[in-house]
N, C-alpha and C positions, 0 to 999 in steps of 0.2 A: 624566388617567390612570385606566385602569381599577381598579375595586376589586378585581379577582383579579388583579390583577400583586403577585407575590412577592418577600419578599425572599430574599437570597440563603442567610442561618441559616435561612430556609424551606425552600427550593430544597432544601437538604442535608439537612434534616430528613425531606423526603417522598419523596426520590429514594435515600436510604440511604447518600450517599455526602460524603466531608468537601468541605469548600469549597475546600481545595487543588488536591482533585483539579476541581471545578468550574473554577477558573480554568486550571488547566491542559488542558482540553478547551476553554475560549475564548479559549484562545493558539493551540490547533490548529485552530481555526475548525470545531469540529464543531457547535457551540449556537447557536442563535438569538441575537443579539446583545441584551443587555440597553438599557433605558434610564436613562441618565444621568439626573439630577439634581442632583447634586453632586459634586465632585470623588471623592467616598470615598464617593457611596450612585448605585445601583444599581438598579433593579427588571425582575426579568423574568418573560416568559409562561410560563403554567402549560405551554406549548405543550415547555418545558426539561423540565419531570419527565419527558417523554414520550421526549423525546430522550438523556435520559441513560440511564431501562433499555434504550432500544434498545442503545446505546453496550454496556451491559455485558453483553447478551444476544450479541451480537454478537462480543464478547470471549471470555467466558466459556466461552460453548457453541459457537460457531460460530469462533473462534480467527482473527477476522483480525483486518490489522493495521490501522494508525489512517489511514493513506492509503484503503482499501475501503471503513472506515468513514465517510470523508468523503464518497468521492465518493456512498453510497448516502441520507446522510443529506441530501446536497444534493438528488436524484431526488426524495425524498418532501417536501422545500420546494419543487420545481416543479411539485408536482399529479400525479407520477406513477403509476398506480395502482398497488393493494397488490399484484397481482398480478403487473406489473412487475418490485414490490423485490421480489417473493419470489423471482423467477428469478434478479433480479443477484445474492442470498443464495444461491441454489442454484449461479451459477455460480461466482460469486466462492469458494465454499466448494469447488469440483473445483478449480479453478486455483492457486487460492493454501494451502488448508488441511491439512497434514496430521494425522494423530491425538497430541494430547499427551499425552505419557507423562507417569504418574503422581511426582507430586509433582517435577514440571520448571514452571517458571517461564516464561511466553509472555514476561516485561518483563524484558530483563534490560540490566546495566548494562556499559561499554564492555569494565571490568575481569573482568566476568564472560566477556563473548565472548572475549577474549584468552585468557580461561586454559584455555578450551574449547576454540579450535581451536589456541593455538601462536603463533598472528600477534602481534603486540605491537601498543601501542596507537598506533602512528605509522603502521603497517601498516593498521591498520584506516580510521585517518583518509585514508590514501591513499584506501581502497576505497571509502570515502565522497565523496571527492572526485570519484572516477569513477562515483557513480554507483552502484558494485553492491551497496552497504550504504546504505539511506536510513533510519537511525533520527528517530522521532521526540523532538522535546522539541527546545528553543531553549535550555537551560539545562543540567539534566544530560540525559544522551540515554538514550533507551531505544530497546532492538532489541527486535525480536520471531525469532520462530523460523525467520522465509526470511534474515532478515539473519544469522543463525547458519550456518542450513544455507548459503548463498553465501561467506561466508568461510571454512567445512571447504573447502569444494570449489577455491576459493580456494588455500588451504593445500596442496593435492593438487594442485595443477597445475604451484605455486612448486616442488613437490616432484619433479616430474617430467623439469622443466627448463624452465618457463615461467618469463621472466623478467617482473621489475614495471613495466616500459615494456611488456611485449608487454600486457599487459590493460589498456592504453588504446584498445585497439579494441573494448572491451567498453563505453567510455564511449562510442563511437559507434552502439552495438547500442542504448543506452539510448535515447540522443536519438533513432536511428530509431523505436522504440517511441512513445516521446512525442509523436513528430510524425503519427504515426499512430492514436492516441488523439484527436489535435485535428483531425485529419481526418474522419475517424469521429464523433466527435460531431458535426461539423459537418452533415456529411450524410445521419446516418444516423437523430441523434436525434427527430428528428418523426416519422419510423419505427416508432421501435420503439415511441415513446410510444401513438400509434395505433392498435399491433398489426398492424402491415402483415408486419412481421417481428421474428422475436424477438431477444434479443440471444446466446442461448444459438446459434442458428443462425450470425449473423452473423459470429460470434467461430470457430464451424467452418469456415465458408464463407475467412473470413483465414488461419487459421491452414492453411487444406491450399493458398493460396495461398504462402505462405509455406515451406511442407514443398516445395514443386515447385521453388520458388525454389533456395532451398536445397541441393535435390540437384543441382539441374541445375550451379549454379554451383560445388559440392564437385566433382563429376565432372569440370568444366570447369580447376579449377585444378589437381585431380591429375594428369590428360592432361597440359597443360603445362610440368609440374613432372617429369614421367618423360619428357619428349619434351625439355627444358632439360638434365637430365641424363645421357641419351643423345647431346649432343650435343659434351659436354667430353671 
């Protein structure tokens, strides 16, 4: 083993941050995975101090959540160049970010979301279940501020007359996302790695596919729906 492998009272010592939270970022698979030696000891690459200020630069100033954080931290363990992350940072920051208002919490806890939008905590776990609330943490959970903002909105729809079986077609919106992410990497990633194309392009070029989509098939089910009605 090398002689600059750390231990972990190190790790926190030079990265600023307690060991809790260290293991808790290697539950969320964001850190380079340590080496073992013994059931209870540990050592890892200095290559962690590096990766945990990104983590809280990334938090901090640039306010995403720990899913963004992942996948960008995985990029830059593929060899991706810097240049690269700094787009997925620039993009990931228009898509997902918006500006935190002063003295609000980006981590907050389930009891907090509930008391914030109205939903109770069974509500929530539903939203989770489908998908439109994904907080992180395997133990207590933490939301960030899209899983707030998706439960108001949430809240506003229950409120309008959307019942809680109708937003299980939202857990189908998800898995199309999803399946479209693993499509997309699949063929795009050697791509963009390259710079054949960027992914700030890529993500336009989808999404106005998507927009066309979209209207055509809105258009197509309102027709139908005044032509069904017109006919009783």
């Amino acid at each position: 083993m090398g002689s600059n492998m750390l231990k972990i009272s190190e790790v926190s010592s030079a990265s600023g941050v307690s060991v809790q939270t260290i293991h808790y970022y290697l539950r969320e698979g964001l850190l380079t995975s340590p080496v073992k030696t013994a059931r209870n000891m540990a050592y890892y690459h200095p290559v962690v101090v590096d990766e945990i200020r990104m983590i809280k630069e990334l938090q901090d100033k640039r306010y995403l959540p720990i899913a963004v954080i992942k996948t960008i931290l995985q990029a830059r363990r593929e060899g991706q160049e810097l240049d690269h992350i700094e787009e997925m940072h620039s993009l990931f920051q228009q898509v997902f970010c918006y500006p935190e208002e002063e003295g609000e919490s980006a981590d907050l806890s389930e009891a907090e979301v509930a008391a914030a939008t109205g939903l109770d905590e069974a509500a929530l776990r539903y939203l989770e279940e489908l998908r439109i609330l994904n907080p992180a943490g395997k133990g207590g959970k933490h939301y960030d501020k899209s899983d707030l903002r998706a439960a108001g909105i949430v809240k506003k729809l229950l409120g309008l007359g959307l019942t809680p079986q109708d937003l299980v077609i939202y857990r189908q919106f998800a898995e199309f996302i999803n399946s479209e992410v693993k499509t997309v990497r699949c063929r795009f990633l050697q791509r963009i790695h390259d710079g054949s194309i960027s992914l700030t392009e890529l993500i336009g070029i989808l999404n106005d596919l998507k927009k066309q989509i979209a209207y055509k098939s809105f258009r197509r089910a309102l027709f139908e729906s005044w032509r069904e009605g017109g006919e009783e």
